[in-house]
PLY file of the C-alpha trace (Angstrom):
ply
format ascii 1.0
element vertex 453
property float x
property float y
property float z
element edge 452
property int vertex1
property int vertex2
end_header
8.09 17.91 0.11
8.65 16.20 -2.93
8.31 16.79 -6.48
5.95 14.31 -6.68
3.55 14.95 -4.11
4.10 18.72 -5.57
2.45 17.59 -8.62
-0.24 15.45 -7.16
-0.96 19.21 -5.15
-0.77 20.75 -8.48
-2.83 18.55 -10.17
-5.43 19.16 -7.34
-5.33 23.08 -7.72
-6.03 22.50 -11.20
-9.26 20.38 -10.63
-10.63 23.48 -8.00
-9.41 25.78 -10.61
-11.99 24.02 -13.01
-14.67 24.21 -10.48
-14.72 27.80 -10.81
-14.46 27.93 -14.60
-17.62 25.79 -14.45
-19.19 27.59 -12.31
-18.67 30.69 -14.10
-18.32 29.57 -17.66
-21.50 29.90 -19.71
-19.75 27.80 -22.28
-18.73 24.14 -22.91
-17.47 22.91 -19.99
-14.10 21.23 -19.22
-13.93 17.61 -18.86
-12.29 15.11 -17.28
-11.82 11.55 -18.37
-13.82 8.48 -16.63
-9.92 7.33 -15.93
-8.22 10.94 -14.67
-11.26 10.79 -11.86
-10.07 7.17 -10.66
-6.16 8.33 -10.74
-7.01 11.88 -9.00
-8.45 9.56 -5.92
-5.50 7.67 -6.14
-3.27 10.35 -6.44
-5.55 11.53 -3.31
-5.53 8.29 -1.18
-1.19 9.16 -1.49
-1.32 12.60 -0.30
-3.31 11.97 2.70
-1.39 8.98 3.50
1.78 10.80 3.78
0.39 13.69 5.66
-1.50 12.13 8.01
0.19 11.86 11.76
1.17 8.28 13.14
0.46 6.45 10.46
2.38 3.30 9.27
2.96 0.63 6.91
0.38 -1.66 8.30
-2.14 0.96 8.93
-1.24 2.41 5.61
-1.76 -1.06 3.87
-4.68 -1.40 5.03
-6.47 1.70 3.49
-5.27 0.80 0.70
-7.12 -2.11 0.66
-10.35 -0.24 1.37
-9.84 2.68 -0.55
-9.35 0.02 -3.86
-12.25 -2.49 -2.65
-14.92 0.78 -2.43
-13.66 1.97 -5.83
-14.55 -1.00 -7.36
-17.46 -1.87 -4.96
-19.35 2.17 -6.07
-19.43 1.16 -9.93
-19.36 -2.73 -10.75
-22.90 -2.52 -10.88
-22.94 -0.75 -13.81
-20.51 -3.08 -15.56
-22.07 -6.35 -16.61
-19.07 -8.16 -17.04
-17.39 -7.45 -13.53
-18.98 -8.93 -10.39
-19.07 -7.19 -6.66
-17.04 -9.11 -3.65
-20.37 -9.09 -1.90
-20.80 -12.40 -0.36
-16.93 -13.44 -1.28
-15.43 -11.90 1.30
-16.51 -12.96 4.46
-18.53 -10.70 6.71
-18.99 -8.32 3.67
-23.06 -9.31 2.66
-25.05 -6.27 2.91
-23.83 -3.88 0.04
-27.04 -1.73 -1.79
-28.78 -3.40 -4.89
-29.25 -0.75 -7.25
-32.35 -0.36 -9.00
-32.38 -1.36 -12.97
-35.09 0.78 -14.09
-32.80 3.67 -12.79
-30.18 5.35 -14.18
-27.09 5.78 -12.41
-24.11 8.06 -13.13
-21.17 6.04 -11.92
-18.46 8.37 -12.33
-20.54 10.01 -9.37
-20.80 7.45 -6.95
-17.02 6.39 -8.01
-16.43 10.06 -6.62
-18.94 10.15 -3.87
-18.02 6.89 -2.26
-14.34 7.59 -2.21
-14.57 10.71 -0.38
-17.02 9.05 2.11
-14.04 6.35 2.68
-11.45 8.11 2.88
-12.35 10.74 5.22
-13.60 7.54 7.62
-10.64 5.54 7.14
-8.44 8.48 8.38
-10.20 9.95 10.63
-7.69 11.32 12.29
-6.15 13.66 9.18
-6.05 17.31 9.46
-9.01 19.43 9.13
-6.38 20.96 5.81
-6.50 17.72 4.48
-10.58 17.13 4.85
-11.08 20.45 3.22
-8.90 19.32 0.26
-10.70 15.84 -0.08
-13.73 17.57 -0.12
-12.84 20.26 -3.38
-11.72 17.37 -4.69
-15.11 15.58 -4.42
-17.04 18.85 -5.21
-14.81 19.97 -8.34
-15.45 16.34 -9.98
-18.84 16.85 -8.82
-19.65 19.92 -10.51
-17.67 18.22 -13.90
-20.31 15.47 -14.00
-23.39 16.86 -12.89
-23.82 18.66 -15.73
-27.25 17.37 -17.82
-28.18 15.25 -15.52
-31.89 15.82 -13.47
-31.57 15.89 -10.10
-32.80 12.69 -8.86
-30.38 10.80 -11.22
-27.21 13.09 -9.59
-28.86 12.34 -6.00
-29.67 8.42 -7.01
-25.34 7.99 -8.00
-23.89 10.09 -4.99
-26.14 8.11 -2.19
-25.27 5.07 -3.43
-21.77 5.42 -3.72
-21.62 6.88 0.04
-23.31 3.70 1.39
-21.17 1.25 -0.44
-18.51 3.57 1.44
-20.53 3.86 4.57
-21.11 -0.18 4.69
-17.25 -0.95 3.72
-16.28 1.33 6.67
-18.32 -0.48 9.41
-17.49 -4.26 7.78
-13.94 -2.20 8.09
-14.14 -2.20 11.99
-14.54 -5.74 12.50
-11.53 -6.78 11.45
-8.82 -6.45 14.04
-7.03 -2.79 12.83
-9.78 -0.09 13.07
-7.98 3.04 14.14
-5.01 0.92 14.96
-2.71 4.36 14.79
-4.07 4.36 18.37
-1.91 1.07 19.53
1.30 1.43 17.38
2.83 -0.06 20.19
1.57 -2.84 22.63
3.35 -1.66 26.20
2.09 -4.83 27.84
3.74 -7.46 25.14
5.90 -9.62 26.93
9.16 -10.08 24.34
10.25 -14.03 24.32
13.65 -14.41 25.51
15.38 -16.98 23.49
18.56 -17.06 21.28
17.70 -14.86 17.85
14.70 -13.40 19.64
14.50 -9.71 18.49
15.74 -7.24 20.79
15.27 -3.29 20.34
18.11 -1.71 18.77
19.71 1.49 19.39
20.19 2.05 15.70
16.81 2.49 14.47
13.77 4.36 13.28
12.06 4.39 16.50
12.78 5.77 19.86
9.96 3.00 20.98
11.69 -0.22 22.32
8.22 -2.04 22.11
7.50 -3.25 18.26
4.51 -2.11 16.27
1.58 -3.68 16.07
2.43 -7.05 17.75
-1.11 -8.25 16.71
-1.61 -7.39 13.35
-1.44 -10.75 12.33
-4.46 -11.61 13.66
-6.94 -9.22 11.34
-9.49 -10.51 9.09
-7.64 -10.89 5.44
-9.48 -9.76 2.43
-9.26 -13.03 0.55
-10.18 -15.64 3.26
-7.88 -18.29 1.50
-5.45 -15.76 2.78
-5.87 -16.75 6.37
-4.69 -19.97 6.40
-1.39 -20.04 4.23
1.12 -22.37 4.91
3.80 -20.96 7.50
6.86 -20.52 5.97
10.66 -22.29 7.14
12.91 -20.19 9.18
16.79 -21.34 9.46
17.35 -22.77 12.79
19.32 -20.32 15.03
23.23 -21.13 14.95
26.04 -18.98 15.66
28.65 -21.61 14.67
30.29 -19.83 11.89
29.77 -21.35 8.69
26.76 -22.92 9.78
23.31 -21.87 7.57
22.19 -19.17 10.02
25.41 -17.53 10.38
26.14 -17.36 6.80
22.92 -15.39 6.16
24.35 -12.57 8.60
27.55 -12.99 7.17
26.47 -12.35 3.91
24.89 -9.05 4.99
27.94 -7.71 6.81
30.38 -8.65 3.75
27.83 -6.94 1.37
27.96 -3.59 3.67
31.66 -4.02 2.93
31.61 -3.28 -0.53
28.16 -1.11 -1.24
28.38 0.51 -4.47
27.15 3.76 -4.72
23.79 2.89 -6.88
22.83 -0.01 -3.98
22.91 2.68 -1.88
20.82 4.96 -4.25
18.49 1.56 -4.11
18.67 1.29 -0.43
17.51 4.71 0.59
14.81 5.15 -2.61
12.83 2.16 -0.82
12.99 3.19 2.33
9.66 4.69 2.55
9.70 5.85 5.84
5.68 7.06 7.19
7.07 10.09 8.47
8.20 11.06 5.37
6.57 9.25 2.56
3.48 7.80 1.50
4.64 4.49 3.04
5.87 0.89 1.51
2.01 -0.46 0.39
1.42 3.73 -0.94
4.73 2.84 -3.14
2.70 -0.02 -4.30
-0.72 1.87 -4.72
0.98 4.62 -6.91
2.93 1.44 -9.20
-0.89 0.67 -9.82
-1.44 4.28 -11.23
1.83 4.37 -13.16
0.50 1.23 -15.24
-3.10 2.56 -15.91
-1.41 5.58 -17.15
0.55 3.91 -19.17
-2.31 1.53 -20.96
-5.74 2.15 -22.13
-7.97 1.11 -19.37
-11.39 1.84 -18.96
-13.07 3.00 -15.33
-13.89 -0.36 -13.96
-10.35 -2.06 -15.29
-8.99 1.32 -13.08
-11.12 -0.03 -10.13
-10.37 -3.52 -9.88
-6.17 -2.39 -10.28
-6.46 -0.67 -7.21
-8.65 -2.99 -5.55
-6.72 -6.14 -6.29
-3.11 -4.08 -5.77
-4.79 -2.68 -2.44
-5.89 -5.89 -1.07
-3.39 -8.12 -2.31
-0.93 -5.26 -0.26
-3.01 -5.33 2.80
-3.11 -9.22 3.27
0.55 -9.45 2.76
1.16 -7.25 5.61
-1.38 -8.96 7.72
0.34 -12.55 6.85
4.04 -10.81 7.35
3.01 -9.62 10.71
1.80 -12.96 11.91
4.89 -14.86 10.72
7.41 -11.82 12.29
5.61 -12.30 15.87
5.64 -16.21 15.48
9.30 -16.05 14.74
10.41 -12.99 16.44
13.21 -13.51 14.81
16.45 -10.82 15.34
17.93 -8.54 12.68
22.04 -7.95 11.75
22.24 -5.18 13.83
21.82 -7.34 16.80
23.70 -10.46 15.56
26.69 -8.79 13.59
28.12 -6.41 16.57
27.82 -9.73 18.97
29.12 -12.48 16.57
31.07 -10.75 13.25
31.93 -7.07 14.38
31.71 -5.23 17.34
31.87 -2.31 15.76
29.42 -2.58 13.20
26.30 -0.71 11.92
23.93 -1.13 8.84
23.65 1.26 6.39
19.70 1.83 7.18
18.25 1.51 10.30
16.88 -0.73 11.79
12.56 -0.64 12.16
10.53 -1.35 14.98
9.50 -5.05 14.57
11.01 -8.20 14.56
12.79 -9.31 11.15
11.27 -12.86 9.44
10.04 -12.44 6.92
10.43 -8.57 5.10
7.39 -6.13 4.73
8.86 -4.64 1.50
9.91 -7.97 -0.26
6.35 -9.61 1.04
4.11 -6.52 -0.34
6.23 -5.47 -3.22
5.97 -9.13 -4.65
1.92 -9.11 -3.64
1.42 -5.94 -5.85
3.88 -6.74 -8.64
2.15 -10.00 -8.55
-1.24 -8.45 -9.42
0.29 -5.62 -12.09
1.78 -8.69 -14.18
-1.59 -10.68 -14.26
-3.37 -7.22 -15.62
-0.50 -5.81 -17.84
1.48 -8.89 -18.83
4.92 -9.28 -17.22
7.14 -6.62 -19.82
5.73 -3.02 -18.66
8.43 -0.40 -18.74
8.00 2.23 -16.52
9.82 4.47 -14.23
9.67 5.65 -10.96
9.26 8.97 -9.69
7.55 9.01 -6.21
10.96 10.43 -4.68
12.16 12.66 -7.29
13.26 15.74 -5.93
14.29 14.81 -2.82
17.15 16.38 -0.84
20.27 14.19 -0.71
21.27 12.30 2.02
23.99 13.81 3.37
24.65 11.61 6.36
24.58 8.78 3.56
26.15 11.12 0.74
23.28 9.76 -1.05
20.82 11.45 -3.82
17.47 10.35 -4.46
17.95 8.85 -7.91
14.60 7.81 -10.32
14.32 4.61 -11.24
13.58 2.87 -14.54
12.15 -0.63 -14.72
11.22 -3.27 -17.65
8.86 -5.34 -15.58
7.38 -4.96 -12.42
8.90 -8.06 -11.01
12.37 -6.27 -11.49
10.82 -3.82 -8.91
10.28 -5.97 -6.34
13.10 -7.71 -6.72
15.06 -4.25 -6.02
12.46 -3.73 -3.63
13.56 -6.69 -1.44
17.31 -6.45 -2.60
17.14 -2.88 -0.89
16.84 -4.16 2.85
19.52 -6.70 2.06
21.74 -3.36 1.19
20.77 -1.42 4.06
21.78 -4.42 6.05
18.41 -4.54 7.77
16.86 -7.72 6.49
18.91 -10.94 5.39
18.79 -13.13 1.96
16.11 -15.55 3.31
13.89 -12.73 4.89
13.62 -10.95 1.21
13.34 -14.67 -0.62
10.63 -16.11 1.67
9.34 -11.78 1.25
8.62 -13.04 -1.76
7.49 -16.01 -2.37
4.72 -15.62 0.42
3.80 -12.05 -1.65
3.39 -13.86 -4.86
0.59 -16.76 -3.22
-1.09 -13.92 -1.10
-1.66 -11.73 -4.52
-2.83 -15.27 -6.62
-5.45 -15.49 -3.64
-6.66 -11.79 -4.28
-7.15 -11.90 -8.37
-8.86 -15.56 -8.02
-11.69 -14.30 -6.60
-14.21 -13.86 -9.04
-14.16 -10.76 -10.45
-15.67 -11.40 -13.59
-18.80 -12.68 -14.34
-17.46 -14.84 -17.11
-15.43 -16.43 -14.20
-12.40 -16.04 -16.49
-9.27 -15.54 -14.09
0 1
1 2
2 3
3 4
4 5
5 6
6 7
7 8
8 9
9 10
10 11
11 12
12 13
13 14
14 15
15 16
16 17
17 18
18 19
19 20
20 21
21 22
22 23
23 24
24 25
25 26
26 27
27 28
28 29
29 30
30 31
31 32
32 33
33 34
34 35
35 36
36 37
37 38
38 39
39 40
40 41
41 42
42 43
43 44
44 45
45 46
46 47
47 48
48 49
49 50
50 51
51 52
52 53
53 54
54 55
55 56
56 57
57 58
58 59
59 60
60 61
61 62
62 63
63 64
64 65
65 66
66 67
67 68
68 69
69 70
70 71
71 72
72 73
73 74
74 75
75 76
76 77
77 78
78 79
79 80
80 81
81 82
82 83
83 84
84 85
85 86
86 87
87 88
88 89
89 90
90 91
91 92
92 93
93 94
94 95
95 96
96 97
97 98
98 99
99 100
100 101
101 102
102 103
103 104
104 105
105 106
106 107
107 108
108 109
109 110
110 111
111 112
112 113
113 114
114 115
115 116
116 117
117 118
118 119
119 120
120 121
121 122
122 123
123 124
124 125
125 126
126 127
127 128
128 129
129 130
130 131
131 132
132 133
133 134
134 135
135 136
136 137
137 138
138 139
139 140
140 141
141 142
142 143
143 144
144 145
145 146
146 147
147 148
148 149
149 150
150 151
151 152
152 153
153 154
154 155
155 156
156 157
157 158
158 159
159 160
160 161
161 162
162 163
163 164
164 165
165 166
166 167
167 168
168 169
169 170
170 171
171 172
172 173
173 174
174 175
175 176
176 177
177 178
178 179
179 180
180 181
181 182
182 183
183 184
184 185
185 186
186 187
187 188
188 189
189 190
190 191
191 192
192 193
193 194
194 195
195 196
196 197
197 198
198 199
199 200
200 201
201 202
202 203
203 204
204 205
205 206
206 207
207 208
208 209
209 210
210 211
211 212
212 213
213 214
214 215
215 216
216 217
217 218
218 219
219 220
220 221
221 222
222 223
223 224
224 225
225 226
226 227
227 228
228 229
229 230
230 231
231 232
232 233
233 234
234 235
235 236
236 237
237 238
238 239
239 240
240 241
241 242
242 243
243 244
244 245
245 246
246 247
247 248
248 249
249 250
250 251
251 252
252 253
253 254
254 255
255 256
256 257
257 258
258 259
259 260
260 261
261 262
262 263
263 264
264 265
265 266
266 267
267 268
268 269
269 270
270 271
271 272
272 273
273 274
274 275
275 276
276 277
277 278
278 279
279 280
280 281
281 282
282 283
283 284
284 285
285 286
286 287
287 288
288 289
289 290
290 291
291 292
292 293
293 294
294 295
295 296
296 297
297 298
298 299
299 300
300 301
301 302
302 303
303 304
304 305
305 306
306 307
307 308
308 309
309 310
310 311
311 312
312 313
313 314
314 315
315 316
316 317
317 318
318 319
319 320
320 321
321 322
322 323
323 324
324 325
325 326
326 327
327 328
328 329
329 330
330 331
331 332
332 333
333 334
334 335
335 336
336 337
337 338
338 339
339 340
340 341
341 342
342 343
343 344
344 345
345 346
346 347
347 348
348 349
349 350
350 351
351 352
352 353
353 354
354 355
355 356
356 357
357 358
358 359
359 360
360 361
361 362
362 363
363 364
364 365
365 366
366 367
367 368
368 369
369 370
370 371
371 372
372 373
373 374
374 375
375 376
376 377
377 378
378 379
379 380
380 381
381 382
382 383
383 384
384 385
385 386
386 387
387 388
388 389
389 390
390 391
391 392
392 393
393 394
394 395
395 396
396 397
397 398
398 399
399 400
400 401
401 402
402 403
403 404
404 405
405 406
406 407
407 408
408 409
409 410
410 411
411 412
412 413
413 414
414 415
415 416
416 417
417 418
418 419
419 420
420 421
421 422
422 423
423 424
424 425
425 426
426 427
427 428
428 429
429 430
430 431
431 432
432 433
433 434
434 435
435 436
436 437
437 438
438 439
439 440
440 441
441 442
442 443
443 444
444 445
445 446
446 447
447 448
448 449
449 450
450 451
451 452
């Protein structure tokens, strides 16, 4: 476990240990901020993503998504100045009015609603986990109950759970609903052509079928989302010197010559599900490292998450549709047949075809969305694997890293497949490009009621 998620259990101990101080207590109370409740779901949404079985990036990205979009969905009525996605996003019409002449306590249906989602979206978690989401939930609810009458407290927490409630079941319509239950699509027939992906036996898989073949084809969050321009893939060569052999060239003379901190870079973004809180939860907990580090308020919280979460999620679903188009192969098929026999990337190799990369795609998509709500100079550094054992069949530690914008993130982000000779240069530049237009989709919605952008 790392020291990170050791903290985010930490910091949860310490919200049940104030449940019992204000249960008992018959003085002031402790408080926590409007802002600490939005980051503690966040911090949440992580924990359960990275201990939940058979998860994966595209699953993963996808609660994300919905976990930000209900955050924000539970409390913009109570903020004049924001407006809900009801009606922008298509199929999502039916969220709850709330009544003016009531009051509402939004920190509780904030709280409410994202319990409500997250136990729905995974559904399959441990009944450990469920029991921690739901101290979570009651700790925060005991915090912010406190002088409020009874209907007021019951009027907050139902409304948040049907935003929740109505999210989840627009959720199942969109192509991925429990899709940890067809990682892998036995029946897909692979094309055979030259540079078609092929299974290889260096890899993070022991399936020889690629995940989620269809992903692609889910409902996008932004609808203008849907129908991006395809992007240009390199016809297939293996002339050397030609264009397409160069870009696997490239990778195999850069595996000659690895430094040691491109290594530190190429296993710190490596993100694997089965032992991390995934490429878009990398993304998700960027988002809380730059609320921590400005004043925002509890709706500026929600819409972060929800435009980093959506923005994520739509960049996988686009990435997925272009890698099945393409189906294009990685280095660890072309390099052994055409460079080097002999040869092996640093990282390997995961379960889907190459064109274009996850990481570059969704690391651009959230840095994307951080820049248009921070500015583009934010320095910040990054802790989510601190603690970590090293590597030893890499001779690798798990070093933090420091940034002065977020682009400078996903740039290392992309450059970290090129280092782990998984992905080539055009995978990680097309990555991101295509990232940047998905996330200007996502924060032109109007979220604002001023319709400033």
């Amino acid at each position: 476990m790392t020291s990170s998620l050791i903290k985010t259990l930490i910091k949860i101990s310490t919200i049940v240990l104030l449940l019992l101080i204000v249960a008992c207590s018959t003085t002031e109370q402790p408080k926590m901020s409007d802002k600490e409740v939005a980051l503690e779901w966040a911090n949440m949404t992580l924990f359960i993503t990275r201990y939940t079985p058979s998860n994966s990036p595209t699953f993963a990205s996808r609660a994300f998504g919905y976990m930000g979009l209900t955050m924000y969905e539970s409390i913009v009525p109570g903020f004049s100045e924001y407006k809900s996605m009801n009606g922008q996003l298509k199929g999502l019409d039916m969220l709850p009015i709330v009544d003016d002449s009531k009051e509402y306590n939004w920190v509780l249906a904030l709280n409410a609603g994202q319990s409500e989602i997250l136990k729905n979206i995974y559904v399959q978690t441990s009944e450990e986990n469920i029991q921690k989401i739901d101290s979570l939930e009651q700790a925060i609810f005991n915090l912010y109950q406190v002088n409020l009458d009874k209907e007021t407290i019951d009027r907050s927490v139902a409304y948040g759970q049907s935003v929740a409630n109505i999210i989840f079941n627009w959720s199942k319509t969109d192509g991925g609903h429990r899709g940890y239950l067809k990682n892998f699509d036995k029946a897909m027939v692979h094309p055979d052509r030259p540079g078609a992906w092929k299974p290889p036996l260096f890899a993070q898989s022991f399936s020889h079928h690629p995940l989620h073949p269809h992903w692609g084809e889910n409902r996008t969050f932004a609808s203008t989302n849907k129908g991006l321009e395809d992007p240009t893939m390199i016809p297939y060569d293996t002339t050397v010197g030609s264009p397409y052999y160069k870009q696997f060239e490239n990778v195999y003379l850069k595996d000659l010559e690895l430094t040691q901190l491109e290594k530190e870079a190429a296993i710190w973004w490596g993100d694997d599900p089965d032992v991390s809180f995934t490429p878009p939860g990398h993304s998700y907990y960027f988002a809380t490292l730059a609320l921590k580090g400005h004043d925002s308020n509890l709706i500026e919280c929600a819409a972060v998450y929800a435009q980093v979460g959506m923005a994520v999620a739509d960049a996988f679903i686009n990435c997925w549709k272009w890698k099945y188009q393409f189906f294009t192969e990685r280095p660890n098929t072309f390099i052994p047949k055409y460079i080097d026999e002999e040869w092996e990337s640093f990282w390997p190799d995961p379960p889907f075809p190459s064109f274009p990369s996850g990481h570059a795609i969704q690391a651009a998509a959230a840095a994307t969305v951080l820049e248009h709500n921070f500015g583009k100079d934010f320095t910040f550094t990054d802790r989510a694997h601190e603690g970590r054992a090293r590597d030893e069949l890499k001779e690798t530690d798990f070093v933090i890293r420091s940034f002065d914008t977020f682009w400078q993130a996903a740039q290392e982000t992309a450059d970290s497949r090129f280092y782990g000779g998984i992905h080539t240069q055009l995978d990680n530049e097309v990555g991101l490009e295509k990232g940047v237009e998905i996330a200007k989709n996502i924060y032109a919605l109007e979220w604002k009621n001023t319709h400033e952008k």
